[in-house]
Structures are given as C-alpha cells and as structure tokens.
C-alpha positions as CSV (number, residue, x, y, z in Angstrom):
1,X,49.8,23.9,-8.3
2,X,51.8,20.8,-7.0
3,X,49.6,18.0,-7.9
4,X,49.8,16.4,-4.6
5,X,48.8,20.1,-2.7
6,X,45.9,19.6,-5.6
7,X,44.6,16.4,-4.4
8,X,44.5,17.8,-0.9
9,X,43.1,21.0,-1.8
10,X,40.2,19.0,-4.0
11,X,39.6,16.6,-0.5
12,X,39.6,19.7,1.5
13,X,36.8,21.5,-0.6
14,X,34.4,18.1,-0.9
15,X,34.9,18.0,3.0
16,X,33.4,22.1,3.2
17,X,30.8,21.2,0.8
18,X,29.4,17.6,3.0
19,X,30.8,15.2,0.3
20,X,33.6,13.5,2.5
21,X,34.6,13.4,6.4
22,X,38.1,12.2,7.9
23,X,37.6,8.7,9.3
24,X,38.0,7.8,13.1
25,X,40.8,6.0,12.6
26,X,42.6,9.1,11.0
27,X,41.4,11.2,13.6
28,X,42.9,8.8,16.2
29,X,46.1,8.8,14.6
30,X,46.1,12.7,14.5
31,X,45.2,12.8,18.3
32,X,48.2,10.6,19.2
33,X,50.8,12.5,17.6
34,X,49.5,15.7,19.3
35,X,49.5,14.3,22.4
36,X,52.9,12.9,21.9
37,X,53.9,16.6,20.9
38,X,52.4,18.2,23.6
39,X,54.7,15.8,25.8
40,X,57.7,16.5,23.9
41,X,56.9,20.5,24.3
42,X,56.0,20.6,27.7
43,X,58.2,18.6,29.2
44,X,59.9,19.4,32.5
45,X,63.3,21.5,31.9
46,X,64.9,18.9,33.2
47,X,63.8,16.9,30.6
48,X,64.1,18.9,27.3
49,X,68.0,19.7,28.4
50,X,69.0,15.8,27.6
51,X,72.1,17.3,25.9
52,X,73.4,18.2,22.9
53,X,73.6,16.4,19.9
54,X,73.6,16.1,16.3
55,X,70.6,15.2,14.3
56,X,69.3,15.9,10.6
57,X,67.3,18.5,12.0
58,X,70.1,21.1,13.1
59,X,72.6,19.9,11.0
60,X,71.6,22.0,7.9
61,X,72.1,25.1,10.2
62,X,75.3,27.1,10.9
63,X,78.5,25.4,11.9
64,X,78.7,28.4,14.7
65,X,75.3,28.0,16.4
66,X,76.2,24.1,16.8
67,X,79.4,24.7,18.0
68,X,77.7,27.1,20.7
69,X,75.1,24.6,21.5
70,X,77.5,21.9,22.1
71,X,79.5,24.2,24.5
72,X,76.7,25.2,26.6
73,X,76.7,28.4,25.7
74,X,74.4,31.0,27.4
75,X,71.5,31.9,25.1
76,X,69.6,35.3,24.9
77,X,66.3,34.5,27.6
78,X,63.5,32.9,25.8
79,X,60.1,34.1,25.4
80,X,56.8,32.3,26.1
81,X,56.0,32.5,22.4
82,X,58.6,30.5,21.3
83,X,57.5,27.2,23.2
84,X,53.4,28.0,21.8
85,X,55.3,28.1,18.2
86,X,56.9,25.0,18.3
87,X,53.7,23.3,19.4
88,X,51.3,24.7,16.4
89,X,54.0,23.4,14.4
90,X,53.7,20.2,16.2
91,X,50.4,20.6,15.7
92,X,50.1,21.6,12.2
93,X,52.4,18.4,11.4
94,X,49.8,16.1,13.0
95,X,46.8,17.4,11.1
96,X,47.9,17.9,7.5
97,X,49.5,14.2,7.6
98,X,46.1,13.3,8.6
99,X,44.5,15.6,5.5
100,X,47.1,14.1,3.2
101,X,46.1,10.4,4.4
102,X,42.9,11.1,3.6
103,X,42.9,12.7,0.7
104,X,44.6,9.8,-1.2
105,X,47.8,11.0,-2.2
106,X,49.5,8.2,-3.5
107,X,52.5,6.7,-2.1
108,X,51.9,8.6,1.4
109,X,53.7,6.7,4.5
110,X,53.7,9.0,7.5
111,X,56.8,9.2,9.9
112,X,59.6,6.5,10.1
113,X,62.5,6.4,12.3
114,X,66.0,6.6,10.7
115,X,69.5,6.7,10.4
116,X,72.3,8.0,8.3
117,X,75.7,8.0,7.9
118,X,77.7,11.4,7.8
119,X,81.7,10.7,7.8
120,X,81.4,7.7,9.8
121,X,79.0,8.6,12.1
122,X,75.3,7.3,12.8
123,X,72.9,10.5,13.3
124,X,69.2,9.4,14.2
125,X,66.5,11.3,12.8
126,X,62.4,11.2,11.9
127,X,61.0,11.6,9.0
128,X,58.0,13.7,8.9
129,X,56.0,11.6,5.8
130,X,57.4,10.4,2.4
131,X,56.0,9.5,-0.7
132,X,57.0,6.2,-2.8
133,X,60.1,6.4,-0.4
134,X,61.0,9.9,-1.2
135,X,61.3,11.9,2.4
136,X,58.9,15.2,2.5
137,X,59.1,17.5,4.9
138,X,56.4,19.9,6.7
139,X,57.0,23.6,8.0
140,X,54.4,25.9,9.2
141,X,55.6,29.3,7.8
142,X,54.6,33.0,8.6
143,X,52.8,35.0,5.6
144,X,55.7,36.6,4.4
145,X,57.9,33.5,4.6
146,X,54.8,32.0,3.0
147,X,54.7,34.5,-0.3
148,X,58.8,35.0,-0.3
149,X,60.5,31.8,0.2
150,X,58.4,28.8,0.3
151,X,57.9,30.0,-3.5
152,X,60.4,27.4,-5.2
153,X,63.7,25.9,-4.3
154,X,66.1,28.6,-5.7
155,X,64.0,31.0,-3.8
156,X,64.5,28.6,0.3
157,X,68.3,27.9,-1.0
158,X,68.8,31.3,-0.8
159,X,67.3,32.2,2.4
160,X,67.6,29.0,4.6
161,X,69.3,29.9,8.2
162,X,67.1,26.7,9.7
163,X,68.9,24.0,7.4
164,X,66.2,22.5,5.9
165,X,67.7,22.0,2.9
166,X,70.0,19.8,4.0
167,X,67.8,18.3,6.6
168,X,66.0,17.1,3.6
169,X,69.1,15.6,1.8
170,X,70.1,13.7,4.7
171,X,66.6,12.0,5.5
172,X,66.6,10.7,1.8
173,X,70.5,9.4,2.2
174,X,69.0,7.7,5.1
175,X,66.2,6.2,3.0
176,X,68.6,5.4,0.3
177,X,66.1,7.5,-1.9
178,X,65.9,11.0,-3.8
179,X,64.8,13.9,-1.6
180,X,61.1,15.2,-2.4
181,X,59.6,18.5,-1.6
182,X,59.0,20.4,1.5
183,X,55.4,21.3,1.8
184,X,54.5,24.8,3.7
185,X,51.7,25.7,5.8
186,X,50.7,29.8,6.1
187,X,49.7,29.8,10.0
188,X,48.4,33.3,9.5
189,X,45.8,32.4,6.2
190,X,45.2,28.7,6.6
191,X,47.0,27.9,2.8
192,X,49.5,25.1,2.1
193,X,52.2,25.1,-1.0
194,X,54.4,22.5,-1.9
195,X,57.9,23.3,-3.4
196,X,60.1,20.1,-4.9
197,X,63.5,19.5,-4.3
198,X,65.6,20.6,-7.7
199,X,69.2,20.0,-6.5
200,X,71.0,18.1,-9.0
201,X,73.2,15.2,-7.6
202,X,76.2,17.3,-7.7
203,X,74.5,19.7,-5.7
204,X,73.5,17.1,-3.2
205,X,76.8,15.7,-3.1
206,X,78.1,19.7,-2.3
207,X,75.7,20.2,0.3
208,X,76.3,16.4,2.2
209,X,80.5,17.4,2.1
210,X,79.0,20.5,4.1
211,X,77.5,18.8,6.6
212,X,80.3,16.3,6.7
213,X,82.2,18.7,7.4
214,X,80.2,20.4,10.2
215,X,80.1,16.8,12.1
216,X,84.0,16.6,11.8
217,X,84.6,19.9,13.2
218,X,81.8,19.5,16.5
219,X,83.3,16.3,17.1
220,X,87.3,17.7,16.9
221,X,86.2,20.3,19.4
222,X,87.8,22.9,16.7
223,X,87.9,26.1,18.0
224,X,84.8,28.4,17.4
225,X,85.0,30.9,14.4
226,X,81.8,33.2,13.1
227,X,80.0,32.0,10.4
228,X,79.0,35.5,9.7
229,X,80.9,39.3,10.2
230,X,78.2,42.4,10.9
231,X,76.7,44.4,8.6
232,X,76.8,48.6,7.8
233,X,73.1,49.8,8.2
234,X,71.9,51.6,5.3
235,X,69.2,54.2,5.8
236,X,67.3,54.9,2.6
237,X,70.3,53.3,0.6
238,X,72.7,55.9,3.0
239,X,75.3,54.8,5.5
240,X,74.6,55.5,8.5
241,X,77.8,54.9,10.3
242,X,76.2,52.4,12.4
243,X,77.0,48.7,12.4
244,X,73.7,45.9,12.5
245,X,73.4,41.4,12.4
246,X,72.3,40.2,9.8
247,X,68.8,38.8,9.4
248,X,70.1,34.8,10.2
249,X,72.0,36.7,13.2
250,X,69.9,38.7,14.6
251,X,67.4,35.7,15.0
252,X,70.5,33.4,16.7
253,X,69.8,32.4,20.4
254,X,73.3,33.0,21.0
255,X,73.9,36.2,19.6
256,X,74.6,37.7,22.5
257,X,77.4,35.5,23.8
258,X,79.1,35.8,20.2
259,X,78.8,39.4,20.0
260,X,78.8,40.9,23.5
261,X,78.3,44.5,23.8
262,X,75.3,44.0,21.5
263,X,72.2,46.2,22.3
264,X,68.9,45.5,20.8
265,X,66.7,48.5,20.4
266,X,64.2,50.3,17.8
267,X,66.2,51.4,14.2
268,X,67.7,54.3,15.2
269,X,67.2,56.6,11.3
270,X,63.7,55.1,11.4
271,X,60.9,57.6,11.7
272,X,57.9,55.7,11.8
273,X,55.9,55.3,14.8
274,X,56.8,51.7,15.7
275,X,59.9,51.3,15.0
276,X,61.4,47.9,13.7
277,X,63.6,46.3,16.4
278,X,67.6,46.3,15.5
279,X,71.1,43.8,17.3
280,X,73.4,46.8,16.6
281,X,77.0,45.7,16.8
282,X,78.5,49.0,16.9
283,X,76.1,52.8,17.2
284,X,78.6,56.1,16.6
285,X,78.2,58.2,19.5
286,X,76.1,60.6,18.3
287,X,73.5,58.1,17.8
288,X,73.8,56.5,21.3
C-alpha cells in the first residue's frame, strides 16, 4: 500500500475505533469547498456556458473533442446523472483533502491556483493538493475503473480518454516540480488507492509536445480530423459484419455530430436479457 493511503487508512480506523475526531477547523474548511462546488455545479446555464477554453484539465483529452468544444458543436442531450456525478466528485475532493489534513501526511498543501506555459501560451489551472510541492491529483472512480485502471501507472496510461495524465504533467510544470500520484476513490465501496506518477522525463517531455501541440492546432483553427476510425464488432471473437465506437467514443458528448447516422441501441448478437447498450456506426441490413 502507498504509504501516504497508509497514513490515511491508519487515521481513518483510530477515528471508527473513538481514538481521534477531525477538528472544527477541518470541518470548516471541508464545508466551504462543498459549498463552493455546489455553486460551481448548479449554476444557472447561463452561467456554466462562459465559453470555451483551454485549461490543464481538458487538455490531456483528445485533440477532436476540443476542437468540437471550441466550435460549438451540438452535443448528445445530457442526463440528470451526469451533473449528480460531477458533484460527488466535488464532493469526494472536499472530504478526503480534509481526511488527508488530518491524518498527517506530510508535506500536504491543499489547492493552489496556477499557471503554465504551453507554446507560448498561459493556461490557468487548480491544483487539487500537493505534497512537498509535487501536484496530486483526486478522481472518484467506478468499481471496475477502481480494480482495472487505477491499479498502477502503465495500467491509466493505457486507458486514459479523460487526460489525466497529462493534466498531471502540466500542474507540476506549473509548480516547477515533479508530478506525484493520482489518488482514487471507489464511490461504489468507500476504498481509496494511490498510484505514483512513473514517466521518466523523456516521457514527460513526449507527452507536454502533445499537448503543445493540441494548443497550436485549437488556436490555428485547423481543420477538424477524427482522432479515432470505428471499430468491427466481434461476437464471441466472430465478425459480425457490423461496425461499433470505441469505448473513448462511445462515451464522447459529441459523437453524434462526428458520426451522424449513429444509432445507439442494445448489442445486436447479444443474447442476454439486458442487453449492453451499443453507438453502431454501420448495422448490415439484415441486422437492422
């Protein structure tokens, strides 16, 4: 186990067992920030569309999604559930800063206002804490994300559609310091992990360029190009003839506008009762 999750595990327990209790002053401190969530994630609509622009914390995702955000482009209708999800992870944020604070872990400064470079350009951004001046970061996770990719590094570099990889790399360029770790909370059980940056400086260096990169072309206005082509469905490791997004796709806002003619419905070869829901690209007629 991380020893910084261990410290806060250890506090957590003496708390269960009477030995310890979070001080007022914490408990202030946590009640602020949820308030000043709540008025971030409630806002009028009015409000929350202030315009598009870049930050640390969509810069790590796909060059196509930004370009689509920037142009205004019509996204699929959001769900209630979205905005509630957004505000437990506001809320999460709030409370395991506070359990960290208290727990001792040491070198623990709690958000900070910054800003960083990238090609010329001055992006602001916040911190969620950092430790001895090396940025953390905090993201409330489902179970599965939990056991699957908030298991080490390798494991999030390989399956990291939300950019917070490089979200991370550019809050310690900002702070002039090493990245750190991104710590993981498991809504569904209640458990917290904590996985430490490995990226060499080379690797760093590869993944800034990126983003560079990215912030060159939104600000050129270059024309719009997929990041990502379809994919052939496979039923039971057979083609079916049918064409399916991608898992980072599928989950896009604005999959519909870059794929029109998409139709979202329950996996067509699947027999079980309820079935998994599908963005097919392309269903042979048969199937339709």
């Amino acid at each position: 186990m991380d020893l910084k999750v261990a410290r806060v595990v250890a506090w957590l327990q003496k708390n269960l067992e009477g030995e310890v209790s979070m001080s007022e002053d914490t408990i202030s401190t946590i009640s602020e920030d949820v308030k000043e969530a709540m008025r971030k994630q409630f806002a009028s609509q009015r409000n929350r569309n202030a315009g598009f622009r870049v930050r640390p914390s969509n810069l790590g995702r796909p060059l196509c999604q930004l370009q689509m955000e920037k142009a205004g482009t019509k996204t699929a209708d959001p769900t209630y559930n979205f905005l509630l999800r957004m505000a437990v992870g506001d809320i999460v944020e709030a409370v395991l800063k506070g359990v960290i604070k208290e727990a001792g872990v040491p070198g623990f400064v709690s958000s900070e206002k910054v800003q960083v470079d990238v090609g010329g350009n001055t992006i602001n951004g916040e911190t969620d804490l950092s430790f001895d001046g090396m940025p953390d970061d905090i993201k409330s996770t489902s179970d599965y994300a939990f056991r699957n990719k908030f298991v080490s590094w390798d494991t999030l570099k390989a399956d990291d559609p939300f950019g917070y990889v490089g979200q991370l790399h550019l809050y310690a360029k900002a702070k002039k310091a090493k990245p750190g770790g991104i710590w993981a909370f498991n809504v569904a059980k209640g458990h917290i992990s904590r996985i430490e940056c490995t990226d060499t400086d080379e690797e760093r260096d590869v993944i800034l360029k990126e983003i560079e990169d990215k912030v060159d072309t939104i600000n050129l206005d270059l024309p719009f190009k997929r990041c990502f082509e379809d994919q052939e469905e496979l039923f039971r490791k057979v083609p079916t003839g049918n064409r399916k997004l991608g898992m980072t796709c599928s989950w896009c806002k604005y999959r519909f506008s870059c794929w029109p003619g998409l139709t979202e419905t329950g996996s067509i070869p699947s027999q079980a009762k309820t079935k998994p829901i599908v963005s097919y690209t392309y269903i042979k007629e048969e199937h339709a």
